[in-house]
C-alpha positions as a Markdown table, in Angstrom:
| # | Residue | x | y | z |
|---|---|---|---|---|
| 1 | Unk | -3.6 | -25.9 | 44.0 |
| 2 | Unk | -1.0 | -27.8 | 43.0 |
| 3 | Unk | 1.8 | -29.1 | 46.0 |
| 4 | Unk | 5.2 | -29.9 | 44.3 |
| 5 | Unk | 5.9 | -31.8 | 47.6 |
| 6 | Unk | 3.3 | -34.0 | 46.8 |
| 7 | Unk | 5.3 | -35.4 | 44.0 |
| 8 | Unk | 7.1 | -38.3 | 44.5 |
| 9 | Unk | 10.6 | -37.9 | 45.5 |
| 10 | Unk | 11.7 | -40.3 | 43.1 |
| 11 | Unk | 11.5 | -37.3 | 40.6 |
| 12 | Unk | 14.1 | -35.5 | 42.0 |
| 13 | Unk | 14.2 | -31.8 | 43.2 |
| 14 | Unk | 14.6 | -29.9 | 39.9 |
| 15 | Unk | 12.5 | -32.8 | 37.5 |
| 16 | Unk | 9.5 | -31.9 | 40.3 |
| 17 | Unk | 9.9 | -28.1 | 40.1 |
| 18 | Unk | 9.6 | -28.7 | 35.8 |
| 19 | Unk | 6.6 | -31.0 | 36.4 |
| 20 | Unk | 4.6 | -28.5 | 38.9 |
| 21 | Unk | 5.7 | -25.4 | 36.5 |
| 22 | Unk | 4.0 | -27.7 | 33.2 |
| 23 | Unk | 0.7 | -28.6 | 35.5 |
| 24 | Unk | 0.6 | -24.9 | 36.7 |
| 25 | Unk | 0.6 | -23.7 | 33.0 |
| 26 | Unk | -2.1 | -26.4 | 31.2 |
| 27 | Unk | -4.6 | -25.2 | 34.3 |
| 28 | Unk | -3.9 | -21.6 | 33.5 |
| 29 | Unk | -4.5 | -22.5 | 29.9 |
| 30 | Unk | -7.7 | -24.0 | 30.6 |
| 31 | Unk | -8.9 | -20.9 | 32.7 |
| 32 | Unk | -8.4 | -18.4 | 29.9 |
| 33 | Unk | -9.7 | -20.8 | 27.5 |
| 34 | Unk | -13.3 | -18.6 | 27.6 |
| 35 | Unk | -11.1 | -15.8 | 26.0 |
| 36 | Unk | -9.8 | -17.7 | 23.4 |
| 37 | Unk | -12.7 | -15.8 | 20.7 |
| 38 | Unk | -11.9 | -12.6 | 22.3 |
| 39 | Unk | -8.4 | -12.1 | 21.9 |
| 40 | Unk | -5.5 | -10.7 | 23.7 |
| 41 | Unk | -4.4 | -8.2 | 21.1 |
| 42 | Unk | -7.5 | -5.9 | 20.0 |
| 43 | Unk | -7.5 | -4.3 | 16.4 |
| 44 | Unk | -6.2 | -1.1 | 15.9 |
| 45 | Unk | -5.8 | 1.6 | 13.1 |
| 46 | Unk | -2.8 | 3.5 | 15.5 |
| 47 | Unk | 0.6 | 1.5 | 13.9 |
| 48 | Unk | 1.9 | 4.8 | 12.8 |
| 49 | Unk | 5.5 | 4.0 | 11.9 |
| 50 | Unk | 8.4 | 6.7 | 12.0 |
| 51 | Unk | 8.3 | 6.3 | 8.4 |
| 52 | Unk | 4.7 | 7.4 | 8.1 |
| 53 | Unk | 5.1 | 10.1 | 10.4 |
| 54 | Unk | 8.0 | 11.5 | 8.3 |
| 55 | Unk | 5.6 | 11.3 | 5.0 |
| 56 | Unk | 2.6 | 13.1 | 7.1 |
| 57 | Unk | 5.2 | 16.3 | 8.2 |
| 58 | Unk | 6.4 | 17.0 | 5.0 |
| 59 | Unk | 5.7 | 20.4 | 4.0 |
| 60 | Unk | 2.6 | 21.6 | 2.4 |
| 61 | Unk | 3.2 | 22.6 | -2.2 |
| 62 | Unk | 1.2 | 25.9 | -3.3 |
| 63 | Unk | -1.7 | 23.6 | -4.9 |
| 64 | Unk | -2.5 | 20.0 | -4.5 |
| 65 | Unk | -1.8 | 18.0 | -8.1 |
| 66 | Unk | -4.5 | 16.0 | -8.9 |
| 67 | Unk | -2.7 | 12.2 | -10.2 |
| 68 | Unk | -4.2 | 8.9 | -11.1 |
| 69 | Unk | -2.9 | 5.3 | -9.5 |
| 70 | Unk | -4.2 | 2.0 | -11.7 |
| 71 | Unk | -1.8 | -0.3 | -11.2 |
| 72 | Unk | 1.6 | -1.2 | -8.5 |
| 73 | Unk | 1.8 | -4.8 | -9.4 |
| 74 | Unk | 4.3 | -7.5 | -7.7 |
| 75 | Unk | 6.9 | -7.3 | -10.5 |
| 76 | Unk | 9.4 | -9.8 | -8.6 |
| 77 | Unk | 7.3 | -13.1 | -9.8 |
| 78 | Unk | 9.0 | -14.9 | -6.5 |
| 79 | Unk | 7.5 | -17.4 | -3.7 |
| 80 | Unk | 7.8 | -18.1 | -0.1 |
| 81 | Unk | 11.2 | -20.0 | 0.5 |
| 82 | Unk | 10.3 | -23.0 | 2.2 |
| 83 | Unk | 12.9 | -25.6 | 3.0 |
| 84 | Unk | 11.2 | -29.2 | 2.3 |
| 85 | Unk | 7.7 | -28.5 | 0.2 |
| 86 | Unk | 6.9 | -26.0 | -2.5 |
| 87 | Unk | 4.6 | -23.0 | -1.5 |
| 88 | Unk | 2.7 | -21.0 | -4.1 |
| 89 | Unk | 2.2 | -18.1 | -1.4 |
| 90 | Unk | 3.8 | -15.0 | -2.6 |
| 91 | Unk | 7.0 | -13.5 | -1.1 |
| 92 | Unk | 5.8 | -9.6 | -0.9 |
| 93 | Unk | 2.1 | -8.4 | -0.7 |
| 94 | Unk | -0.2 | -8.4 | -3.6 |
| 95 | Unk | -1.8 | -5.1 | -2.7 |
| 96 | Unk | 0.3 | -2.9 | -3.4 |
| 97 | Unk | -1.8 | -0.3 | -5.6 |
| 98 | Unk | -3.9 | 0.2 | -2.0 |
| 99 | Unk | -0.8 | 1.2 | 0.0 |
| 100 | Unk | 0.4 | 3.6 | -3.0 |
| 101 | Unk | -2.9 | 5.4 | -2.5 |
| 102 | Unk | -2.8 | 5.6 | 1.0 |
| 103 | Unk | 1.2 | 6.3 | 1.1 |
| 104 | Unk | 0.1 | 9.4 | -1.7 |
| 105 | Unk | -2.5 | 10.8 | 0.7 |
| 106 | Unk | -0.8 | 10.7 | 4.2 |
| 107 | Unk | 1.7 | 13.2 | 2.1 |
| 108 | Unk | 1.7 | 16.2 | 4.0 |
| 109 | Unk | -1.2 | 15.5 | 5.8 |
| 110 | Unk | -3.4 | 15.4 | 2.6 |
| 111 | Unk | -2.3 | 18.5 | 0.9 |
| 112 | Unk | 0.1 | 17.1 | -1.6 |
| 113 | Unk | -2.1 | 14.8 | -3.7 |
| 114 | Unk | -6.0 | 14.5 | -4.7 |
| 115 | Unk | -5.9 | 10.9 | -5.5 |
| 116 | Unk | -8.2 | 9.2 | -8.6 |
| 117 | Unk | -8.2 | 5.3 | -8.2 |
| 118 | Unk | -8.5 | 3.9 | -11.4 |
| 119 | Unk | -8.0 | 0.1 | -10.4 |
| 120 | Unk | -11.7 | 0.1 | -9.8 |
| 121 | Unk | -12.7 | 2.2 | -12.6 |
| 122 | Unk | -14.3 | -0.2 | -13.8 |
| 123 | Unk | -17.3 | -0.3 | -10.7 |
| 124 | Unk | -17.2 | 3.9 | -10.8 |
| 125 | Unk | -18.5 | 3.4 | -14.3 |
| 126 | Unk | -21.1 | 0.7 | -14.1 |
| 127 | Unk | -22.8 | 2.3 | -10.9 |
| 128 | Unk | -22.7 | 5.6 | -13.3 |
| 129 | Unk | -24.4 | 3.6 | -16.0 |
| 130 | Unk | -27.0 | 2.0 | -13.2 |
| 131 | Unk | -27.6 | 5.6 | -12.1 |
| 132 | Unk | -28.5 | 6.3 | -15.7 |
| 133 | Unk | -30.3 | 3.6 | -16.5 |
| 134 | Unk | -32.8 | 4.0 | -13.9 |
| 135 | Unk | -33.1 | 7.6 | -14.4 |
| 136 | Unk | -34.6 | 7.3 | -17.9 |
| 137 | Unk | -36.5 | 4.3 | -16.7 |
| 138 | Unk | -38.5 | 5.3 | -13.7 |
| 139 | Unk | -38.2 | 9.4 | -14.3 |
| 140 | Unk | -38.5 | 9.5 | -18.4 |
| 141 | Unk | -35.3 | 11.2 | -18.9 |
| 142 | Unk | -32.9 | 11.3 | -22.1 |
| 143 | Unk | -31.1 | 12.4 | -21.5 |
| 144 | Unk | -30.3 | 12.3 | -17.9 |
| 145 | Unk | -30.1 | 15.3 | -16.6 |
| 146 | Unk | -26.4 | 16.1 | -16.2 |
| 147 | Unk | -26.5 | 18.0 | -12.8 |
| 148 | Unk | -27.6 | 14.6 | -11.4 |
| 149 | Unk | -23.9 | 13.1 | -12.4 |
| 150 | Unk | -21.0 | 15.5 | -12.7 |
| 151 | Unk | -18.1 | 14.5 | -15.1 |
| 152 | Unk | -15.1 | 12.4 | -13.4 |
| 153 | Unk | -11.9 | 14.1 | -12.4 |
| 154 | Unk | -9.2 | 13.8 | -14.6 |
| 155 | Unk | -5.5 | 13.6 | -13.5 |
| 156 | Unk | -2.7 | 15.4 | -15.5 |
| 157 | Unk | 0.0 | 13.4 | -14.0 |
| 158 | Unk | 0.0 | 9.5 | -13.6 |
| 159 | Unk | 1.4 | 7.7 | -10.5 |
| 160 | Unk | 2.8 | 3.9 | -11.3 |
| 161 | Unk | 5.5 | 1.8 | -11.0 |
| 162 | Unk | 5.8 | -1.7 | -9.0 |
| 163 | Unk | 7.3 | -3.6 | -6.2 |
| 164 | Unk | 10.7 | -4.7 | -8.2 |
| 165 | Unk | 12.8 | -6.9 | -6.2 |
| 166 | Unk | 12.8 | -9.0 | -3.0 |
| 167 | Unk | 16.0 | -10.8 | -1.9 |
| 168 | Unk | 16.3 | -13.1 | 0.1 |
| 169 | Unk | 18.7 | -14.1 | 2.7 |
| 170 | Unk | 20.6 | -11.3 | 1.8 |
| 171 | Unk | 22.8 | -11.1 | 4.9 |
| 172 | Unk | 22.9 | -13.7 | 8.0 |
| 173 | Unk | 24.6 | -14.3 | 10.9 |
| 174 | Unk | 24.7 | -15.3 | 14.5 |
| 175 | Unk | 26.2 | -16.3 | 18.0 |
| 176 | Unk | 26.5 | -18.7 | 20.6 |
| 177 | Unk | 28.1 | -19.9 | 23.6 |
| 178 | Unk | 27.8 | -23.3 | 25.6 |
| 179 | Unk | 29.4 | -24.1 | 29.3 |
| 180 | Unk | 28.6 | -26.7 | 32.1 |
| 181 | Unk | 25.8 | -28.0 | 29.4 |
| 182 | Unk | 23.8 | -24.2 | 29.6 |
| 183 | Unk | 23.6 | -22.7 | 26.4 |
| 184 | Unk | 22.3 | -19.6 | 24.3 |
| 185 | Unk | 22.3 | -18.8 | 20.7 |
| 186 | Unk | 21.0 | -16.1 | 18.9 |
| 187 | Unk | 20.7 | -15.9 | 14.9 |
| 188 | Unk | 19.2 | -12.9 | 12.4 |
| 189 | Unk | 18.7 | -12.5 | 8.5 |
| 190 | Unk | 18.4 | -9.6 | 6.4 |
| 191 | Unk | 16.1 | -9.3 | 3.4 |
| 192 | Unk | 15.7 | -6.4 | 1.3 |
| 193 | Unk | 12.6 | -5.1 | -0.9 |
| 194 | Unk | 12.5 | -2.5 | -4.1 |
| 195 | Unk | 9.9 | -0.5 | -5.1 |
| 196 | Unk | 9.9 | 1.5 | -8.4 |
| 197 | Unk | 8.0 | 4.8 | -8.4 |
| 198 | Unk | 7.2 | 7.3 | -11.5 |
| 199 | Unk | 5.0 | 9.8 | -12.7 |
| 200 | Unk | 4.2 | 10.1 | -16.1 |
| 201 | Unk | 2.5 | 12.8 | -17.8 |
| 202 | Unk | -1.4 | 11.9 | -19.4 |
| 203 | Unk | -0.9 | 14.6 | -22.6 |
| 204 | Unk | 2.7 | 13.4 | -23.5 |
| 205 | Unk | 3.6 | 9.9 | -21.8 |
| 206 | Unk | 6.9 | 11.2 | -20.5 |
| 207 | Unk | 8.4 | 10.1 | -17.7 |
| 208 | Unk | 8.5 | 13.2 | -15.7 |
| 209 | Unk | 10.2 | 11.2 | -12.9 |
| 210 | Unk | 11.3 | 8.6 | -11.5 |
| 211 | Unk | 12.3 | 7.2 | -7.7 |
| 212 | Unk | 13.7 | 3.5 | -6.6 |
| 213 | Unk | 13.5 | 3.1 | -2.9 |
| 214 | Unk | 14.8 | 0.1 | -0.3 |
| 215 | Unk | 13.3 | -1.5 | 2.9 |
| 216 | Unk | 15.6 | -4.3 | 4.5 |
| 217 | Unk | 13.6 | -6.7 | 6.7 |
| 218 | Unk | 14.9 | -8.3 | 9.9 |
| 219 | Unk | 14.5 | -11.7 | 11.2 |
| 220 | Unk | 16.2 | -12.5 | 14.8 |
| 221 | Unk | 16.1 | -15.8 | 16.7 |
| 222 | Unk | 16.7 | -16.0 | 20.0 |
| 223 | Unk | 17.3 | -19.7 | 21.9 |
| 224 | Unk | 18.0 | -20.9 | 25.3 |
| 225 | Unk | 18.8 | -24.7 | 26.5 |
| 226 | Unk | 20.0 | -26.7 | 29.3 |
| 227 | Unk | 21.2 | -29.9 | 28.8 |
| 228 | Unk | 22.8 | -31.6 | 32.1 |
| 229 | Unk | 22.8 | -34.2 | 34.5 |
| 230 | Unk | 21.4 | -33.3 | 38.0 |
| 231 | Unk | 21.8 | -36.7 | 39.6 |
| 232 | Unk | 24.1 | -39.9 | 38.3 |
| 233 | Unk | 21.4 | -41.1 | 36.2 |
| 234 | Unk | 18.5 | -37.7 | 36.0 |
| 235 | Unk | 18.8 | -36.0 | 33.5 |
| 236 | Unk | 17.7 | -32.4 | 33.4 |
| 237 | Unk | 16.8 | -31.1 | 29.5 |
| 238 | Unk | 15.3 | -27.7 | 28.9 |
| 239 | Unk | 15.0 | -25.0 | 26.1 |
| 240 | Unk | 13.4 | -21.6 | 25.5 |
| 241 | Unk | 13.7 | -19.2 | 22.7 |
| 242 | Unk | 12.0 | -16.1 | 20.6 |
| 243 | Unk | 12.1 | -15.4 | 17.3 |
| 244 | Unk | 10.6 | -11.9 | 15.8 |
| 245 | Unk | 9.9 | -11.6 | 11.9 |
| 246 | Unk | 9.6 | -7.9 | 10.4 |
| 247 | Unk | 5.9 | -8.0 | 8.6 |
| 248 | Unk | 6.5 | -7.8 | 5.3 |
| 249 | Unk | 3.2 | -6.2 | 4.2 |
| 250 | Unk | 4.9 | -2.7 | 6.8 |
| 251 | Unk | 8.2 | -3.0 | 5.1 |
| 252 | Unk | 6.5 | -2.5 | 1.6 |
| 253 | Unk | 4.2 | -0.3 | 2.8 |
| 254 | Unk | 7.2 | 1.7 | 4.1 |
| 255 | Unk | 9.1 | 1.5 | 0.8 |
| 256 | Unk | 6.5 | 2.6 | -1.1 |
| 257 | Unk | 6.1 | 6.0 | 1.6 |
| 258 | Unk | 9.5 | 6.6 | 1.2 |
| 259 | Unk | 9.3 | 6.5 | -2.6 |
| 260 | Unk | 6.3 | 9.0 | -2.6 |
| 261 | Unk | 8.9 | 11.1 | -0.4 |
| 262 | Unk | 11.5 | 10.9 | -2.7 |
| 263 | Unk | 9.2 | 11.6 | -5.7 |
| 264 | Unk | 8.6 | 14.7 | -3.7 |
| 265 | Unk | 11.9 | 15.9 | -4.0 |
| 266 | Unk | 12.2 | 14.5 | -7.9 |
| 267 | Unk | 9.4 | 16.7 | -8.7 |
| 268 | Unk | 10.1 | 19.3 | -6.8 |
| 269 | Unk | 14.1 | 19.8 | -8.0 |
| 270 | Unk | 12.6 | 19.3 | -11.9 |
| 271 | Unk | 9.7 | 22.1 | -11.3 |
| 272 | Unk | 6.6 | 19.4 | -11.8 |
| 273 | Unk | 5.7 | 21.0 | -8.9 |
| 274 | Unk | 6.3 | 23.5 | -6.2 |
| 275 | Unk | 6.6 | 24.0 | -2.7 |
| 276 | Unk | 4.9 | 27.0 | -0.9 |
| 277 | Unk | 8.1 | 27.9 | 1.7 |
| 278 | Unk | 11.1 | 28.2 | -0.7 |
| 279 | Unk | 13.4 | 27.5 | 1.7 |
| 280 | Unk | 11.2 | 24.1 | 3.2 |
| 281 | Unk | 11.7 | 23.0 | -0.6 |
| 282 | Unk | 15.5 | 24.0 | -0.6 |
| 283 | Unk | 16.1 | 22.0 | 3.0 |
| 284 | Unk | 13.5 | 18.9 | 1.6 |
| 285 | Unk | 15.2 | 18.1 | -2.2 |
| 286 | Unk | 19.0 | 18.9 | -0.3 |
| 287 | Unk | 18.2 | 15.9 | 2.3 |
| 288 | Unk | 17.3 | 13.9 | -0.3 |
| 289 | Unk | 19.9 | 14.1 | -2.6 |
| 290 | Unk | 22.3 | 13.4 | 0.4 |
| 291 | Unk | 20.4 | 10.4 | 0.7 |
| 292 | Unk | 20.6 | 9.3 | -2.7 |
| 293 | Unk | 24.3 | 10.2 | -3.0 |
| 294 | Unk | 25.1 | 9.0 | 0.4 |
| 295 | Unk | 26.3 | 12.2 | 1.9 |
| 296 | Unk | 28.5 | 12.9 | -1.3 |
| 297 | Unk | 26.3 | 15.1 | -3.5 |
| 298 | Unk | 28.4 | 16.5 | -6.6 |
| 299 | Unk | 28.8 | 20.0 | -6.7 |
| 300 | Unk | 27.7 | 19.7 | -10.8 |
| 301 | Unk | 24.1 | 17.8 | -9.8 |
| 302 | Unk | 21.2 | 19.1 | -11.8 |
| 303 | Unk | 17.9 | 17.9 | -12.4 |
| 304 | Unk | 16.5 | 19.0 | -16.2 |
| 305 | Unk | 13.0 | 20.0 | -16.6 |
| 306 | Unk | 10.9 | 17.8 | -18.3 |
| 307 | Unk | 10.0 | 18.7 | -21.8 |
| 308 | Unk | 6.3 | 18.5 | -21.2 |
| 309 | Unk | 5.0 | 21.9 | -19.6 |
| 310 | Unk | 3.0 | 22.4 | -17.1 |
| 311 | Unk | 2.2 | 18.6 | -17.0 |
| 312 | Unk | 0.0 | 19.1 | -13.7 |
| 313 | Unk | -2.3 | 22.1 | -14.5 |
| 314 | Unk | -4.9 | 19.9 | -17.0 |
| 315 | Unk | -7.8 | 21.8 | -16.3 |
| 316 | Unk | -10.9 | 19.4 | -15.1 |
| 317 | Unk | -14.3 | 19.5 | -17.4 |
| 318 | Unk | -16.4 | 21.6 | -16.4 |
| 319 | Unk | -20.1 | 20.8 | -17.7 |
| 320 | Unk | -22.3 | 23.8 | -19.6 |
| 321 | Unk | -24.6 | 26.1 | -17.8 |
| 322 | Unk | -27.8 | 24.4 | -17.4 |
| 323 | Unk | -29.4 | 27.2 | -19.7 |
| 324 | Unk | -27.3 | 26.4 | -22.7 |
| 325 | Unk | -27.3 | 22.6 | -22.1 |
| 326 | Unk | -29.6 | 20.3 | -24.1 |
| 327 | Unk | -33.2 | 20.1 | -22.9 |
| 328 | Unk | -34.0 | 17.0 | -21.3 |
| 329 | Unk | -37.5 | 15.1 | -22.5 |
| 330 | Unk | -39.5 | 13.6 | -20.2 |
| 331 | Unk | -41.3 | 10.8 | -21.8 |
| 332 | Unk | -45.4 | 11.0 | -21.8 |
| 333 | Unk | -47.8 | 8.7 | -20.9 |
| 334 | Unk | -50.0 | 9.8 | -24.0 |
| 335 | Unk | -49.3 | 7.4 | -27.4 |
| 336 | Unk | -47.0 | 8.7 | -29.7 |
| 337 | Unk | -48.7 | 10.4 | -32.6 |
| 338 | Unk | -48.7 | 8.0 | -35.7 |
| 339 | Unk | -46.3 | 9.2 | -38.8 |
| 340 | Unk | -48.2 | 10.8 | -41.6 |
| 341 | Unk | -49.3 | 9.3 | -44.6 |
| 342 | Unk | -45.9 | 9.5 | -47.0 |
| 343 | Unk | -46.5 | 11.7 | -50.5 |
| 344 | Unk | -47.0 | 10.5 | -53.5 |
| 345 | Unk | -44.3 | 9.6 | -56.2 |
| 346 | Unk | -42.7 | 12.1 | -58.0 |
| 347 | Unk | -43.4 | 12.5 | -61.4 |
| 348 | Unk | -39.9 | 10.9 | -63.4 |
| 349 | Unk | -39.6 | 15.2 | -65.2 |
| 350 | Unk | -39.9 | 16.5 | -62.0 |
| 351 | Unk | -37.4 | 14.4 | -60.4 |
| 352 | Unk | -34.9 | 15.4 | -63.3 |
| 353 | Unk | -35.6 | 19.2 | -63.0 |
């Protein structure tokens, strides 16, 4: 154990204390350094924002709507800022087709959306073709038996859009104070990130509709230091201070929830779809047009039906009854039976008649 009387007096009262308090810390360091693989933080899967929660309690619709997601690209094309040397690391989170799928599926706790990801169409259809392939390789069918692979779902309704804008710096600030050489400062940023959201119908292309939504980020700083003379010729210098950065990747991921919620109402207000509680619809697309009007809805505020009908209610493909379907042949080990011999020429006056 460390004795801060041990110290030299030379050091002076309050440079000793400082010296003791660094010594105390490095040996603590070096304790816990067998925990350093484990971790102080475990993972989790439990950050449920209040954003998330309000997408999961929205009210259940009187059928889930089956819609497709291939692409929520970065649209903003923008990099970190950094101040001296150029970073090529991107300013909002790549990923952003994997939180639209997850944001469309917390919706009402499920009910709202049965969700087809298309980004990695691609892989569904190769492992169907590896499925098929080894079928008529090691079991001699072709064709492959269609109960073995059902046909994919189909969506009537497309989900798309992008992440749109990120500014930076949008709003800053700060405060301070100094006296007797103690001192405290604190300093904060706001950004702000835009997500686009649409549905678009698959038999018509039109834009059935269509959401923008807005997630500021905060950045606050917080700093301590003291900077005075104990004794005619100590000095006593110290500092201390905090700063907490909003995670980006939770800001668009709570953007693009609050789109889904607002495509929701869009949908909803237009007839795309319906809500099974008239009056949970009435309350749902009235607290969002207050939102989008800021409290001042119009009294003349419609929303027009698209002009493609029933752009939901695709029916899905259903395959035939396995006793009208084709027959499937299973190849034979036996050799193929040769081709007969061809006939003989035809006569040139028998050819003509």
């Amino acid at each position: 154990m460390i004795n801060s009387t041990h110290l030299p007096r030379a050091f002076g009262k309050s440079a000793r204390l400082l010296l003791a308090l660094g010594l105390s810390m490095a040996i603590s360091a070096c304790a816990r350094n067998d925990q350093f693989y484990e971790g102080p933080n475990p993972a989790s899967v439990g950050n449920l924002t209040a954003q998330n929660l309000a997408l999961r309690e929205v009210a259940p619709p009187v059928n889930r709507v089956v819609v497709s997601v291939y692409r929520f690209p970065d649209l903003t094309g923008q990099y970190k800022e950094r101040d001296l040397v150029q970073s090529l690391s991107r300013a909002v989170p790549q990923a952003g087709a994997p939180l639209l799928i997850k944001a469309l599926q917390d919706a009402g706790h499920g009910r709202w959306f049965t969700v087809l990801d298309r980004e990695s169409l691609q892989d569904v259809v190769q492992e169907r073709q590896i499925v098929e392939r080894m079928r008529e390789q090691y079991r001699g069918e072709s064709p492959v038996n269609p109960s073995v692979l059902g046909p994919l779902m189909h969506a009537g309704i497309i989900v798309t859009g992008g992440i749109i804008g990120y500014d930076s710096n949008l709003q800053t600030g700060g405060a301070g104070a100094r006296f007797l050489g103690i001192g405290a400062n604190t300093e904060w940023k706001y950004d702000i990130v835009s997500v686009s959201l649409r549905a678009v119908s698959t038999e018509t292309g039109e834009v059935l509709a269509s959401v923008v939504a807005r997630k500021p980020l905060a950045s606050i700083k917080g700093q301590g230091d003291v900077f005075r003379f104990v004794e005619l010729d100590k000095l006593l210098e110290a500092e201390v201070g905090i700063a907490t950065n909003e995670p980006r990747q939770i800001a668009v991921q709570q953007a693009v929830e609050k789109a889904v919620m607002g495509l929701i109402a869009e949908g909803a207000s237009r007839g795309i779809w319906h809500f099974k509680n008239s009056e949970d619809q009435a309350r749902f697309v009235a607290g969002y047009r207050s939102q989008l009007f800021n409290g001042d809805v119009p009294r003349d505020v419609v929303s027009p039906r698209p002009d493609t009908e029933q752009a939901a209610n695709i029916p899905q493909t259903l395959p035939y009854r396995r006793a009208a379907a084709a027959p499937v042949r299973m190849r034979q080990n036996t050799p193929e039976p040769s081709p007969p011999n061809p006939p003989p020429p035809a006569a040139p006056n028998e050819v003509l008649g």
